[in-house]
N, C-alpha and C positions, 0 to 999 in steps of 0.2 A: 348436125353440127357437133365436133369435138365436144368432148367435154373434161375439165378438168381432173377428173378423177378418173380418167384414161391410161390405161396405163401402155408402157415398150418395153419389150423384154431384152435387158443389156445383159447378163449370163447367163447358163445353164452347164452345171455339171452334174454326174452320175456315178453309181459307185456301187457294188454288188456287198448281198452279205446271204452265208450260205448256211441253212441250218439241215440237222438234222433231226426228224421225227421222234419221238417219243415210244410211238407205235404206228404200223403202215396206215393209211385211207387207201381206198380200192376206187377206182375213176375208170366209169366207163370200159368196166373187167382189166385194169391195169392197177397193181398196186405200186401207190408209191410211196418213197420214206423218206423223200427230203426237199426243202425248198429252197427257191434260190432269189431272195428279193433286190429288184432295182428300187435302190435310193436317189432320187430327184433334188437337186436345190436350184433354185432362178429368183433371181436378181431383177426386181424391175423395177419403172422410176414412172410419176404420176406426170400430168403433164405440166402442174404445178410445182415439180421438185421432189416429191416427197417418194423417198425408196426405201425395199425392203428386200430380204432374200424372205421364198419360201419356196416349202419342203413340203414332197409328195414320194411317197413307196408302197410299193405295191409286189406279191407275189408274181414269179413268171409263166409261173402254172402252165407251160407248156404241154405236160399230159395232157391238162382241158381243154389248152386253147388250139394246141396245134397236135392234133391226134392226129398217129400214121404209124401203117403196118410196113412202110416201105422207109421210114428212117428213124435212126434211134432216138434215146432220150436225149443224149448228147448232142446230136447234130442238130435235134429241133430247138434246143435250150442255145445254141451257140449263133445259130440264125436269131434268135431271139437279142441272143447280145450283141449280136452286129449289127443289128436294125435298130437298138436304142442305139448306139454310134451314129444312123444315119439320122435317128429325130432330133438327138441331141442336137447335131450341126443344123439341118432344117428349124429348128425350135429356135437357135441360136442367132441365126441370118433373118430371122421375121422382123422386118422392117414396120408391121402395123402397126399401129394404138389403136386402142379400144379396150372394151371390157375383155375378160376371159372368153366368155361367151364368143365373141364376134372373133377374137384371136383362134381360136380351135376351129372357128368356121372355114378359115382361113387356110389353118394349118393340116387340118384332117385327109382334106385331098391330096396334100402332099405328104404326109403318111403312108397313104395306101399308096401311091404312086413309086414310093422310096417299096414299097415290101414286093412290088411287083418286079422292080428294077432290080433288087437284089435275091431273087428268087430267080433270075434267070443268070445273075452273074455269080452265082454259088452254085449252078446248078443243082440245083433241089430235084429231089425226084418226084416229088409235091408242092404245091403251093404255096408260098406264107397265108395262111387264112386271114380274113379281114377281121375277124373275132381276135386274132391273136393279134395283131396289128393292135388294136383297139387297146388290148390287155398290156404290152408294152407302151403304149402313149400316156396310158393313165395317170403314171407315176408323172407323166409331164403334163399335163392337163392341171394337174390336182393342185402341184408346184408352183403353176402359175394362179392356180385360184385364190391360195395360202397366201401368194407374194402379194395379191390384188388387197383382199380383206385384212394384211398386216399392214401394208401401205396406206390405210384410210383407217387403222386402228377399229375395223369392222367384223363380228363374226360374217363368213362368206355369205349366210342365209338373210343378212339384213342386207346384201347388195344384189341382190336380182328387180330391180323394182326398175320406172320409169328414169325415176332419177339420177340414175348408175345405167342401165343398158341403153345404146342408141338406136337400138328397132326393137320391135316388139314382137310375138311368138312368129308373125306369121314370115316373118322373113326366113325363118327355120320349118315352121310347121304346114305353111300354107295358108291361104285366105279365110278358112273359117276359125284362125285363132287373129282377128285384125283386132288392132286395138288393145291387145290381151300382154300382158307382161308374167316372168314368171312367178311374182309375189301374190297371185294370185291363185297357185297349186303348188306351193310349199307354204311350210310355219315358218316364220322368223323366229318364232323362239322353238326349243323343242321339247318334244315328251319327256315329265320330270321320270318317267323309268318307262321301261318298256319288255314285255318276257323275253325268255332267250330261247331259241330253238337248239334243242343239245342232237347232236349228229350219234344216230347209232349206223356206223359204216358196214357194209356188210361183212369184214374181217373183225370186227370189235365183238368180243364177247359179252353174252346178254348176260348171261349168270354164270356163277364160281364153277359151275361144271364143265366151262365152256373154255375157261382158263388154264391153257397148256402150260404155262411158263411165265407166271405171275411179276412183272417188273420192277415190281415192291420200291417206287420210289416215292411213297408217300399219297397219289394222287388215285383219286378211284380208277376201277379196273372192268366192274361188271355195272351193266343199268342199274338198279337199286340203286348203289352206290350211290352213282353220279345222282339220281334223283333227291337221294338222301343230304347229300353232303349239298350241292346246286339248290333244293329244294325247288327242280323243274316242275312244269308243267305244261313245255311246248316241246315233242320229239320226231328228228325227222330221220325216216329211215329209207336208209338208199336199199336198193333192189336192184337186184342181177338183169328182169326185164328177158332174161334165156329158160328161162325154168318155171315155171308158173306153179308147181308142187313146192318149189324151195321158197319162192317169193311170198305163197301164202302162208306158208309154215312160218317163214320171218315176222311176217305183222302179226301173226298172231302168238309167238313167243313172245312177242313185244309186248304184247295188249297184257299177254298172264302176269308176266314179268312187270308189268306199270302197272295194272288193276290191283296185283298184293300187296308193292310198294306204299301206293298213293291209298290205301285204305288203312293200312297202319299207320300214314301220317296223317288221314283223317279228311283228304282231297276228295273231290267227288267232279270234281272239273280239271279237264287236262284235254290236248289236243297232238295229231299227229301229222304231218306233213309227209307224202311220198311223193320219192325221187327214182325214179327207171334210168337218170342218167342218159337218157334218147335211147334205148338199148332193146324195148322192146318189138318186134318184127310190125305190128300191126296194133290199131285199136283195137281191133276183135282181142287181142291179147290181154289189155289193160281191162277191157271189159268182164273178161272172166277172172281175174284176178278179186275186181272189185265184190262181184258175183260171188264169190266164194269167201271171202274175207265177210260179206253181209251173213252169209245162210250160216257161217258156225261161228261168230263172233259180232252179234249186231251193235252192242255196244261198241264195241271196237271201229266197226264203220261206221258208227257216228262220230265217232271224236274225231276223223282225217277232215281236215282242214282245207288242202289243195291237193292238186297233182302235179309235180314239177315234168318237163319237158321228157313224155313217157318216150317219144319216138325221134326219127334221124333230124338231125339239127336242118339239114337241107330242107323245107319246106315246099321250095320251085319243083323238087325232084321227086316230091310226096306228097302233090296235089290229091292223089287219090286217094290218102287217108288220114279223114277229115277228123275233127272231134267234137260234132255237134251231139251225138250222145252221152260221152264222156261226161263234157258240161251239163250235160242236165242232171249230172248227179255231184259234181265238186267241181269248183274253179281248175280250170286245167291251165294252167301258166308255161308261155314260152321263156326259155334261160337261155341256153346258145345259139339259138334260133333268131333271136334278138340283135340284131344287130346295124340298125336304122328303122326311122319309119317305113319307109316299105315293106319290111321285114313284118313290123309290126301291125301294119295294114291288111297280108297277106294274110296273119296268122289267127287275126278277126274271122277273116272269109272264111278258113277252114274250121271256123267254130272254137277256137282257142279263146278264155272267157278272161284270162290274166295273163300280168305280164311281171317275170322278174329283173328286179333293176340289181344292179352291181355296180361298186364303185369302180372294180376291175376295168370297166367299159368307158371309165371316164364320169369326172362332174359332168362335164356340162352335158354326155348324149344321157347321160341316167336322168338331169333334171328335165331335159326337153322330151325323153319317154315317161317320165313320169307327168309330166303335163299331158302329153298327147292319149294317154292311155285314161288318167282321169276323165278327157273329154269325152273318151269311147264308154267311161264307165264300166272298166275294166279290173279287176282282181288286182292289188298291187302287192308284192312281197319285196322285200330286199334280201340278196342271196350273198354270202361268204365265198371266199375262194381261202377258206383257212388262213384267212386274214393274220398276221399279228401285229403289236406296237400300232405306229400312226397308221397303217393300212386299215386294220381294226376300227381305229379313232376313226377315218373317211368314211368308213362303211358305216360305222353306228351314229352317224350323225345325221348320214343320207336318210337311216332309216328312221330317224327320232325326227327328221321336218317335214315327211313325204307322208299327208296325209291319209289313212286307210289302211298303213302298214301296220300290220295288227303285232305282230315279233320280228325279234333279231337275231340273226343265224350269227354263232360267234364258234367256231370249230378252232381255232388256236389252242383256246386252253388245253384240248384234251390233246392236240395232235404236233404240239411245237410251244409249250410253255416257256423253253429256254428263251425264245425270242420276244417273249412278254416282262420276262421281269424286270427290265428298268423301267417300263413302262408303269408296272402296275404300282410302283411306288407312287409314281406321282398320279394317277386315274385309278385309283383301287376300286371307286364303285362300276370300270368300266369291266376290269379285269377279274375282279374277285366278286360268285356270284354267289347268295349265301339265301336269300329268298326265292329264286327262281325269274330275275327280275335285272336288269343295268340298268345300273343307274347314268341314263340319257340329258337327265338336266345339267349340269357342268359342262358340256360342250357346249360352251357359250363363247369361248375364248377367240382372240382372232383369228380370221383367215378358216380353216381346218380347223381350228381347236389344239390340233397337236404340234405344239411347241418343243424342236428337237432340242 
């Protein structure tokens, strides 16, 4: 049965805003230096009357989502913004009520449906990916969540329960989650802080020697720095995944460069995340990496945390190289690979031990993988797409109610600040990190939290 706190989405518009970097991030051996965010606002009404607009943005991160050696950055960024045109209208014309939840269930298949159709009528010389799909809907996903929980005067994480959704997991997940809602794998409230994981990209200088041409705009420049002024003690370092000489040289500049740092501030706990970016040819690859990083820095391979998605995002097409070894030495977490339960079912089989959620991907598929993934008893991290402003806000909220998420990947500051400052006025403890720590509690607010 309906329920009064139902809601139908009577607007939706969108609107770009374009920054540029700081200094380049290098994505899957492409650097890049500037982003281009889709801004969301939707208008929806309860079935009792009671309406709201809200607001979802998200980066288009086209390098990530739609990588290709056959079109440029331009034409995949411009399919990108013709395809919010066609969700925007599909988003617009969805005649259902219900929760968010049940609205996205609805609308998702006509997403992808809309990026197939327009993939053939732009002729593309490649595919719109269903990842990218995903990464464009978000901002409309997210909008309708904001509008849901401002409309009932709720933060979004106190409406996932019985009393707000009309079916329960297994309508999404399947018959072993019957009876199951998803208030029972997220917090209603969230982590009063939670660490940050600070990105050392593989173009980012580790030390002052490494600095050709010093930016001097005030903000750290070398590791130390940042660990100094951040007072970090989560680092995650991306890897080339081509080179297994430069790879191991990287983590363990890393380790000299954090082990001086964090002993003259008197640290003796600290952790590090790697990321191959999918990039490396084989397990056997990542395994001798690890190998070598153990035999001349064992400290240092104690402190690695997880392994973010070492190999090709295609999994169907890489059945043969599995990661049941991998895992038996760190959580090995899918990130582009991820992109439905099946996805996420497959990449059990092949011995993948965690799963990284994004808000990039959407509220509602990141809260229903972060359910399906706890039931597997699965590694769960939340991942950045160099978030800034309310994208930011979505992403550190996911990761402040999504039980087991140990840190916060927040890469804005270092890589796009311009598009943080009006923000960080009003969430300084989300934007400004001075113990190594965001402060997570204050996203209590409705909807998102983030109030344009």
């Amino acid at each position: 049965m309906a329920k009064a706190t139902d809601i139908r989405i009577e607007e939706v518009t969108h609107s770009y805003e374009d920054h540029h970097y700081r200094t380049p991030i290098k994505f899957g051996g492409v650097a890049l230096d500037r982003a281009t965010l889709i801004n969301v606002r939707c208008r929806v009404r309860t079935q009792d009357g009671k309406s709201a607009t809200g607001f979802g943005s998200m980066p288009l991160g086209n390098v990530w989502s739609f990588p290709s050696k056959a079109l440029s950055y331009d034409v995949t960024l411009a399919a990108m913004k013709a395809l919010a045109e066609r969700l925007a209208a599909i988003t617009s014309a969805c005649k259902e009520s219900g929760h968010p939840l049940e609205l996205n269930h609805v609308l998702e298949p006509l997403y992808v449906k809309a990026a197939k159709e327009l993939t053939k009528q732009l002729q593309l010389a490649e595919a719109i990916p269903i990842l990218c799909t995903l990464v464009v809907a978000s901002a409309f996903d997210a909008a309708v969540h904001d509008a849901y929980g401002k409309a009932l005067g709720l933060n979004c994480y106190r409406t996932y329960g019985p009393e707000f959704v009309n079916h329960d997991l297994s309508h999404y997940l399947g018959s072993e989650f019957k009876g199951e809602y998803l208030d029972r794998y997220i917090r209603s409230e969230p982590k009063p802080r939670m660490p940050l994981y600070h990105l050392v990209g593989a173009l980012d200088p580790i030390e002052s020697a490494d600095v050709a041409r010093p930016i001097d705009d005030g903000l750290p420049e070398t590791l130390p720095e940042w660990i100094e002024v951040n007072g970090l003690t989560h680092i995650k370092i991306k890897l080339n995944g081509d080179n297994a000489d430069w790879d191991v040289d990287r983590v363990l500049r890393v380790e000299r460069a954090s082990a001086a740092t964090q002993a003259r501030r008197g640290v003796t706990e600290w952790f590090y995340s790697l990321d191959f970016n999918e990039k490396c040819p084989n397990v056997s690859y990542l395994l001798e990496v690890l190998a070598r990083v153990k035999e001349q820095a064992p400290a240092g391979f104690q402190r690695i945390q997880y392994i973010e998605q070492p190999t090709a995002r295609d999994l169907k097409a890489n059945r043969a190289n599995p990661m049941h070894e991998a895992s038996r030495l760190r959580p090995v977490v899918i990130d582009e690979s991820l992109i439905d339960q099946e996805s996420l079912i497959l990449a059990r089989e092949m011995g993948y031990t965690g799963a990284a959620l994004k808000a990039c991907k959407g509220q509602s598929q990141s809260l229903l993988m972060a359910a399906a993934a706890q039931k597997a008893n699965m590694f769960l991290c939340v991942q950045d797409l160099t978030c800034p402003g309310a994208s930011l806000i979505h992403s550190a909220g996911l990761a402040a109610h999504v039980p087991g998420v140990a840190a916060i990947e927040a890469n804005s500051r270092q890589y796009v600040p311009v598009a943080n400052q009006e923000w960080a006025q009003r969430f300084p403890g989300v934007f400004r990190i001075i113990d190594g720590t965001m402060e997570t509690g204050l996203l209590t607010g409705p909807g998102l939290g983030a109030v344009p």
